[in-house]
N, CA, C and O of each residue as an XYZ file, in Angstrom:
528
protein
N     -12.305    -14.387      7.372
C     -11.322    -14.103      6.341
C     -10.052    -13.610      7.011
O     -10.016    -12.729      7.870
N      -9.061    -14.246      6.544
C      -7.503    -13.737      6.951
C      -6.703    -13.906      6.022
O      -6.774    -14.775      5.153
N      -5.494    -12.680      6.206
C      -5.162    -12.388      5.217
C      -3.446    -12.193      5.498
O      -3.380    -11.059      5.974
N      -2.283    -12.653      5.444
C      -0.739    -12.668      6.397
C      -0.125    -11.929      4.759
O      -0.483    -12.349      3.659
N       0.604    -11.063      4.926
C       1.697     -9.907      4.531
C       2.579    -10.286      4.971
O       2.537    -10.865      6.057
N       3.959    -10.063      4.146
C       5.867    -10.136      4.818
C       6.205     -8.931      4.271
O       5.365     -8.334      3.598
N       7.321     -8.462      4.450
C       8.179     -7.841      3.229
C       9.104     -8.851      2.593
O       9.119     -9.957      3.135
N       9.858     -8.673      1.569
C      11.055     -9.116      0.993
C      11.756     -9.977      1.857
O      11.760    -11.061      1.273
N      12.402    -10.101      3.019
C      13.434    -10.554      3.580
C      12.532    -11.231      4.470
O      13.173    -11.769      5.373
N      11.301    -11.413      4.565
C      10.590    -12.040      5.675
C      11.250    -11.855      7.327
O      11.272    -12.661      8.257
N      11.784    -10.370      7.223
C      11.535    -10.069      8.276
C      10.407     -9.573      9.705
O      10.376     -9.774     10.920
N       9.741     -8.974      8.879
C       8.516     -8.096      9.110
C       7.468     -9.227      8.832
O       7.956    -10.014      8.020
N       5.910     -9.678      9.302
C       4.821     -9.939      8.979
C       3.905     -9.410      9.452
O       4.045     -8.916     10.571
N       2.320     -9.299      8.605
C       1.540     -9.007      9.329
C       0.271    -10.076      9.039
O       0.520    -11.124      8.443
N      -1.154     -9.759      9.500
C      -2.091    -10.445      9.361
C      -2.853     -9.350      8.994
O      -2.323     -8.241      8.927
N      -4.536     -9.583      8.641
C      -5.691     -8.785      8.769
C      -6.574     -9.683      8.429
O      -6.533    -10.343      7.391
N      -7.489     -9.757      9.364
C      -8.834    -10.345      9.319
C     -10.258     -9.112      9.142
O     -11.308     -8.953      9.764
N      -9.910     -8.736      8.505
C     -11.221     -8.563      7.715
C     -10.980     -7.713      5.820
O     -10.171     -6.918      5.342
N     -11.842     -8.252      5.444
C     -11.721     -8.063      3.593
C     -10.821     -6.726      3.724
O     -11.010     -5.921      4.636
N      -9.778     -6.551      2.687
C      -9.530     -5.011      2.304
C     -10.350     -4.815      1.587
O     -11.027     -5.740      1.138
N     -10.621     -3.080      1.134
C     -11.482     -2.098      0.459
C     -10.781     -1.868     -0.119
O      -9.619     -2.263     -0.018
N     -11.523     -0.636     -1.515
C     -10.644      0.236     -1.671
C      -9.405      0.301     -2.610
O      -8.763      1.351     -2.622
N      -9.019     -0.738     -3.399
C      -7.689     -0.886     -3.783
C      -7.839      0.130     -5.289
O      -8.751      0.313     -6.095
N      -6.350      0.669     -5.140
C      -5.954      1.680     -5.924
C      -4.570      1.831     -6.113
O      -3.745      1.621     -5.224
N      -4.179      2.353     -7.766
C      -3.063      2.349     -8.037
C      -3.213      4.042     -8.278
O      -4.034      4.783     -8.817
N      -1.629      4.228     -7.386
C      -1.454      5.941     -7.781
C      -0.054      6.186     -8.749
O       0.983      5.526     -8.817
N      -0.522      7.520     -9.519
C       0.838      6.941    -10.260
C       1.263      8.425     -9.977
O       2.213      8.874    -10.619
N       0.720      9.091     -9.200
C       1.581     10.070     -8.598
C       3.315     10.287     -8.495
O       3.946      9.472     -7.822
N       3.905     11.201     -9.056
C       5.828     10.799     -8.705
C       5.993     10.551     -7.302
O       6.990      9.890     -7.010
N       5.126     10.986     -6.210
C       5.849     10.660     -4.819
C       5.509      9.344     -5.131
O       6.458      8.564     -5.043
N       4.470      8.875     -5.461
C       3.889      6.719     -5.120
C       5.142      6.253     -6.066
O       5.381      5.094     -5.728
N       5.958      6.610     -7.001
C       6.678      6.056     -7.995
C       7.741      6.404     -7.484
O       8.569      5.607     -7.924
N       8.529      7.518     -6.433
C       9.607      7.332     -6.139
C       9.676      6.048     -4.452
O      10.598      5.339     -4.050
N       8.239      6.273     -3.890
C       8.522      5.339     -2.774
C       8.216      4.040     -2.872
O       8.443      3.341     -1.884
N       7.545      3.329     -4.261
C       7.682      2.358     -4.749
C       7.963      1.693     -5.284
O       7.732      0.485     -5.332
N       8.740      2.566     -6.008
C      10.009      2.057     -6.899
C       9.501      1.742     -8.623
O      10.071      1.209     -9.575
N       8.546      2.188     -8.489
C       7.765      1.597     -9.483
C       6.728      2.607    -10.855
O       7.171      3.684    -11.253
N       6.041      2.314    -11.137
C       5.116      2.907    -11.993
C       4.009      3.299    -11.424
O       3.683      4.454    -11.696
N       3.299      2.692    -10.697
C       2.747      3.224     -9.210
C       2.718      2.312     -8.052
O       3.115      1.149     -7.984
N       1.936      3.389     -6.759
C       1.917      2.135     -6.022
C       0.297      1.032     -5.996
O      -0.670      1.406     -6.659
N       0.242     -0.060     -5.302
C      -0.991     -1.109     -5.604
C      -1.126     -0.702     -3.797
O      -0.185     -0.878     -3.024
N      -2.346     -0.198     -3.416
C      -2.581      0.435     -2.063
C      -4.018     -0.522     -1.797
O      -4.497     -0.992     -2.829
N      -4.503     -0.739     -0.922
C      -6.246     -1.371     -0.443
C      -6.063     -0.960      1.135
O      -5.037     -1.076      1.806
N      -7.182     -0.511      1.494
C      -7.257      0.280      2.818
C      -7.913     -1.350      3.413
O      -8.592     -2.213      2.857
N      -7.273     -1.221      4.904
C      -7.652     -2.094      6.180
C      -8.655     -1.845      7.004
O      -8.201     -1.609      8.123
N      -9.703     -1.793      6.974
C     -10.593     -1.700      7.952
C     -10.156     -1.450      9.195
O      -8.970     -1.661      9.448
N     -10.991     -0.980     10.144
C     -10.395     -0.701     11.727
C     -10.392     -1.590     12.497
O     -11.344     -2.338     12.718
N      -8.977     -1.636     13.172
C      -8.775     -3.096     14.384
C      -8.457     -4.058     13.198
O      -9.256     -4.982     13.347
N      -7.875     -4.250     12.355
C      -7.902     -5.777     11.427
C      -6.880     -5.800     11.335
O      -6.493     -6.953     11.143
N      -5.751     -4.766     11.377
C      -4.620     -4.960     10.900
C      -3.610     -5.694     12.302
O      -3.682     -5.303     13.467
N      -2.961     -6.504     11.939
C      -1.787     -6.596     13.463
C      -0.065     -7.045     12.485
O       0.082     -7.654     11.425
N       0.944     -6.436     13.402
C       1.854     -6.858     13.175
C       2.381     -8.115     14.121
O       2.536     -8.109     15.342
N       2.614     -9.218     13.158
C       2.829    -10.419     13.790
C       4.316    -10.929     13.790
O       4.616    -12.105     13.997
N       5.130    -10.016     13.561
C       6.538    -10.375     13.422
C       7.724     -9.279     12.953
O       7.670     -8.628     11.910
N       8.562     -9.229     13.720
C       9.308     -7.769     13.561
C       9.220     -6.178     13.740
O       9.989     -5.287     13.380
N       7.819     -6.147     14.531
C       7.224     -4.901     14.651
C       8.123     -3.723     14.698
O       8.025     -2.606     14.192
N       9.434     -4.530     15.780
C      10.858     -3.707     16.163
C      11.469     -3.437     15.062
O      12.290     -2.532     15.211
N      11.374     -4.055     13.506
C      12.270     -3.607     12.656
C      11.824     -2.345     11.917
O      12.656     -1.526     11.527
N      10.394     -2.174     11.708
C       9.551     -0.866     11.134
C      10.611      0.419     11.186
O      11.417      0.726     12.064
N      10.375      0.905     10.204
C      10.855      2.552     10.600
C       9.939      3.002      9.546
O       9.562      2.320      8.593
N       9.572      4.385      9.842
C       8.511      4.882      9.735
C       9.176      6.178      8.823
O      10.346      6.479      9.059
N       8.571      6.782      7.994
C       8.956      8.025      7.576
C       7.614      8.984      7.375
O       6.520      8.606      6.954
N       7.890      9.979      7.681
C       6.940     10.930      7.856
C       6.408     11.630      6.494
O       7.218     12.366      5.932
N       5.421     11.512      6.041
C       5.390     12.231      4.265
C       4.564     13.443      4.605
O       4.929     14.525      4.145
N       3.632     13.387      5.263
C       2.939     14.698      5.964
C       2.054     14.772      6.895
O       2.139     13.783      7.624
N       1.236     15.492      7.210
C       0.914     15.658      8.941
C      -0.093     14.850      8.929
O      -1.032     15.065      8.162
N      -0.082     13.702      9.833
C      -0.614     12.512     10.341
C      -0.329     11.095      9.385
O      -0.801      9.979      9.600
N       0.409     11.423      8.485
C       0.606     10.741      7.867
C       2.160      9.646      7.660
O       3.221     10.261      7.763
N       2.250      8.197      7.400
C       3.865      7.763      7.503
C       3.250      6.439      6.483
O       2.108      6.144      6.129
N       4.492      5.875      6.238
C       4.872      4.980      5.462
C       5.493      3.987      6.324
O       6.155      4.352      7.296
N       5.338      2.821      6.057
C       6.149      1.686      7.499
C       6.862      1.217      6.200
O       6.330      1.095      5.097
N       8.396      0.932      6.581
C       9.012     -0.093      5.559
C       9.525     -1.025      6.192
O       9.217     -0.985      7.384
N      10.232     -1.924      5.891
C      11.304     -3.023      6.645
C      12.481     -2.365      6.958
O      12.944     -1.873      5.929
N      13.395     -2.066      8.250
C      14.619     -1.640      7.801
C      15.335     -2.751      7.393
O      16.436     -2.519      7.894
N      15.419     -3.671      6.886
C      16.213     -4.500      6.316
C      16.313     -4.649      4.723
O      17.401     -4.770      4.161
N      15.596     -4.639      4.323
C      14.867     -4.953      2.516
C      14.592     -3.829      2.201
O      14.722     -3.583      1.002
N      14.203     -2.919      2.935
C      13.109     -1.489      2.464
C      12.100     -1.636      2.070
O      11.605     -0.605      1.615
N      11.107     -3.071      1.991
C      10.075     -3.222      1.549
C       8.768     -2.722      1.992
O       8.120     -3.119      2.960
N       8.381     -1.540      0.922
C       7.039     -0.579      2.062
C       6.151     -1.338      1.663
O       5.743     -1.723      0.567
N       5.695     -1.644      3.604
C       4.798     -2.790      3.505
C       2.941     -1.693      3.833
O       1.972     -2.290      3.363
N       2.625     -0.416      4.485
C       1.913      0.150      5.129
C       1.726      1.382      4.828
O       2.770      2.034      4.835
N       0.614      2.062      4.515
C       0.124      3.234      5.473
C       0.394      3.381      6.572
O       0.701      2.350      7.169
N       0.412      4.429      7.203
C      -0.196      4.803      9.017
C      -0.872      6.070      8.749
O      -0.390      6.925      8.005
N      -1.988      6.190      9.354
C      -2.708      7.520      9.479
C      -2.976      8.151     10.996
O      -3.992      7.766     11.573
N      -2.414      8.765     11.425
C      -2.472      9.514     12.965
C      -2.097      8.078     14.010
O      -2.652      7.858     15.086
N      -1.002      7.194     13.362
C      -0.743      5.865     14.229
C      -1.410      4.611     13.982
O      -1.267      3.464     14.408
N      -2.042      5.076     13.310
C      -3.362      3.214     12.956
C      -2.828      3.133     11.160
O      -2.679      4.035     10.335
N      -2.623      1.448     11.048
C      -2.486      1.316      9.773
C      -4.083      1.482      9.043
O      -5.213      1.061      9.294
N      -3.449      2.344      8.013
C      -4.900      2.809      7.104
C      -4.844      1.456      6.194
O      -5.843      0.736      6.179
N      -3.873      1.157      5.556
C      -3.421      0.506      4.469
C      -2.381     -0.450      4.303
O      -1.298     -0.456      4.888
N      -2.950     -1.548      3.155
C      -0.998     -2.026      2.942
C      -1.020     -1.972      1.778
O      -2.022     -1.712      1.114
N       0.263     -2.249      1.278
C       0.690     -2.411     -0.251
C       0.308     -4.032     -1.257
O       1.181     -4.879     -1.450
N      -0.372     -4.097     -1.504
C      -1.109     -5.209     -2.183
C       0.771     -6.069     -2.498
O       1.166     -6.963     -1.751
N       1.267     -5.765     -3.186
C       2.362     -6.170     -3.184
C       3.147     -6.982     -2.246
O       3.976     -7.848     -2.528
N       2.696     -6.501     -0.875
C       3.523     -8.031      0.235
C       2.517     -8.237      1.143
O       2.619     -7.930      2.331
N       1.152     -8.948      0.439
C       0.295     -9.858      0.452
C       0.465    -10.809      0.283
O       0.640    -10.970     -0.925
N       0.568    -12.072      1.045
C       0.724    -13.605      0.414
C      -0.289    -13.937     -0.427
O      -1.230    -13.152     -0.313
N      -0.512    -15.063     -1.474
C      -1.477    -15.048     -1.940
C      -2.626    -14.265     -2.379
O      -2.697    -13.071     -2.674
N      -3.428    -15.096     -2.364
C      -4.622    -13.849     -3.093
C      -5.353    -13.102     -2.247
O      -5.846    -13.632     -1.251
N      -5.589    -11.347     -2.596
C      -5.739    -10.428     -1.580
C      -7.401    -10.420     -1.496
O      -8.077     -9.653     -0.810
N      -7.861    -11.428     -2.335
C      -9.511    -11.399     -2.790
C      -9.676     -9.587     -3.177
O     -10.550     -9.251     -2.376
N      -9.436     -8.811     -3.664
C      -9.263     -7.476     -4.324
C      -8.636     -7.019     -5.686
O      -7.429     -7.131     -5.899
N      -9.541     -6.485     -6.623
C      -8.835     -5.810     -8.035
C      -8.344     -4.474     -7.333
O      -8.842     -4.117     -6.266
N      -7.463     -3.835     -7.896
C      -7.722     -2.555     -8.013
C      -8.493     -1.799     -9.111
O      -8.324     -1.771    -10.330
N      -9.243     -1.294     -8.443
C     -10.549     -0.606     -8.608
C     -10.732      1.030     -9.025
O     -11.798      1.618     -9.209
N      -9.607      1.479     -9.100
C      -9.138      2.849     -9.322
C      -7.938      3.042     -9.740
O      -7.032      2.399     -9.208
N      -7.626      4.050    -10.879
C      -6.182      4.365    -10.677
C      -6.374      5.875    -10.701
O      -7.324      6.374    -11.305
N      -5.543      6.547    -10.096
C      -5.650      8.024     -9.122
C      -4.155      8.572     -9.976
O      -3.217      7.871    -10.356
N      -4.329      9.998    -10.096
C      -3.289     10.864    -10.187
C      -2.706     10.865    -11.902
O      -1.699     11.406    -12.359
N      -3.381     10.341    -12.350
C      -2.979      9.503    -14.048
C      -2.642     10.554    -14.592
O      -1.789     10.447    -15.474
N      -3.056     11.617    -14.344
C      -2.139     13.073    -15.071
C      -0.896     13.183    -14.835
O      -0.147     13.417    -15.783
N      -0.479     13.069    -13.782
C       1.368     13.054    -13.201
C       2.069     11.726    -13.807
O       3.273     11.541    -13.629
N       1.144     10.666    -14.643
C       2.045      9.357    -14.665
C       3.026      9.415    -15.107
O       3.238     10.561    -15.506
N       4.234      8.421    -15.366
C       5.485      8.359    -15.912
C       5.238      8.654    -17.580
O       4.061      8.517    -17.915
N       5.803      8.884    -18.233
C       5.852      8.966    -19.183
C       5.667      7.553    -20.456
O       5.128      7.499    -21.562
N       6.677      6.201    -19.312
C       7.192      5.265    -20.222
C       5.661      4.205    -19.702
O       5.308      3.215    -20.343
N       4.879      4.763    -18.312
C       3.743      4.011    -17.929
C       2.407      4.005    -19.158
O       1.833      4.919    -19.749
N       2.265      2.514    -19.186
C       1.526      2.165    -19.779
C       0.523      1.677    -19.110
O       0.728      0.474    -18.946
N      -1.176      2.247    -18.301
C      -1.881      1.507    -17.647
C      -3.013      0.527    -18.258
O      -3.839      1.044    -19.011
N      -3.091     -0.677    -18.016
C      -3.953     -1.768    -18.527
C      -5.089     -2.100    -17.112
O      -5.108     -1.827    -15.912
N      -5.900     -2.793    -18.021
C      -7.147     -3.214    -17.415
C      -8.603     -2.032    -17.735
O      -8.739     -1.195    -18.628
N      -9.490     -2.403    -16.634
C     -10.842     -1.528    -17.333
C     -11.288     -0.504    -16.049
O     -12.236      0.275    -15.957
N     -10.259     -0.821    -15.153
C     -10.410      0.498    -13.952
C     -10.483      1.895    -14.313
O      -9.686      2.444    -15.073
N     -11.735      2.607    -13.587
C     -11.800      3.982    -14.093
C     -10.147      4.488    -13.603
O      -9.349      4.025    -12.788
N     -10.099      6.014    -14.825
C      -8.719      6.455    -14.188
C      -9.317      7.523    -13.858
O     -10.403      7.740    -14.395
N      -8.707      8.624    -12.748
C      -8.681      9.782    -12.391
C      -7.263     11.015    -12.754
O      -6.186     11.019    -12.158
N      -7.570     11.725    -13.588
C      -6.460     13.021    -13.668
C      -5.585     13.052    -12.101
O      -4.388     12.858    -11.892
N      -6.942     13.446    -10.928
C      -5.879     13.572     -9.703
C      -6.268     12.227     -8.649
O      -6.106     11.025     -8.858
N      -6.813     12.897     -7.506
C      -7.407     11.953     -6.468
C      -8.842     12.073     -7.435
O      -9.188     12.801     -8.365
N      -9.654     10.601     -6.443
C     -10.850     10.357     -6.361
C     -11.540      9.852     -5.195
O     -11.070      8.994     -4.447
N     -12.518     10.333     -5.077
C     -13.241     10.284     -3.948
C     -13.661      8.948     -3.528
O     -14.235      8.124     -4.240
N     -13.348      8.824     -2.400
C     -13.298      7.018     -1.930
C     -14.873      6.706     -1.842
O     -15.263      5.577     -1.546
């Protein structure tokens, strides 16, 4: 199984060969201010699966807390990643080509949601986090 990611401007790509886990929408205000969105669509990468195959040099990284970063494009701003202590934990279901073979399977933080968010489908929700 393989799986190729861009951001927006197809600057940046990546690959991962093996299934993502895990997928979850947070509707936390930090996931809604760094995604621009209502929440973010997250699925964790297994270890060793992830590679960046194009633009690695454009990444910039921002720090949200200890061991923790966000990879975006500097060109588009499209946050394509997790990083956890340097290893991608995660990507954003969102700059997945095609189909990620993954629902999201959780939605996390549903007490903080937006106000105007409306969540659909039959995924359990959680008030805060939930235990992976």
């Amino acid at each position: 199984m393989s799986l190729s990611g861009s951001c927006f401007c197809g600057k940046i790509a990546y690959t991962v060969d093996k299934a993502l886990t895990d997928a979850r929408a947070c509707h936390c205000s930090r996931c809604r201010k760094v995604f621009s969105g209502a929440s973010s669509a997250y699925a964790l990468v297994q270890p060793n699966s992830h590679t960046w195959t194009k633009g690695e040099s454009s990444l910039k990284r921002y720090g949200t807390e200890a061991g923790w970063e966000l990879a975006f494009c500097s060109e588009c701003g499209s946050t394509l990643a997790g990083i956890l202590e340097g290893s991608v934990h995660g990507v954003t279901l969102g700059t997945v080509n095609g189909d990620p073979k993954i629902e999201i399977d959780k939605h996390i933080y549903v007490a903080s949601k937006a106000s105007w968010d409306h969540i659909g489908g039959n995924a359990p929700q959680y008030p805060e986090g939930a235990e992976s």
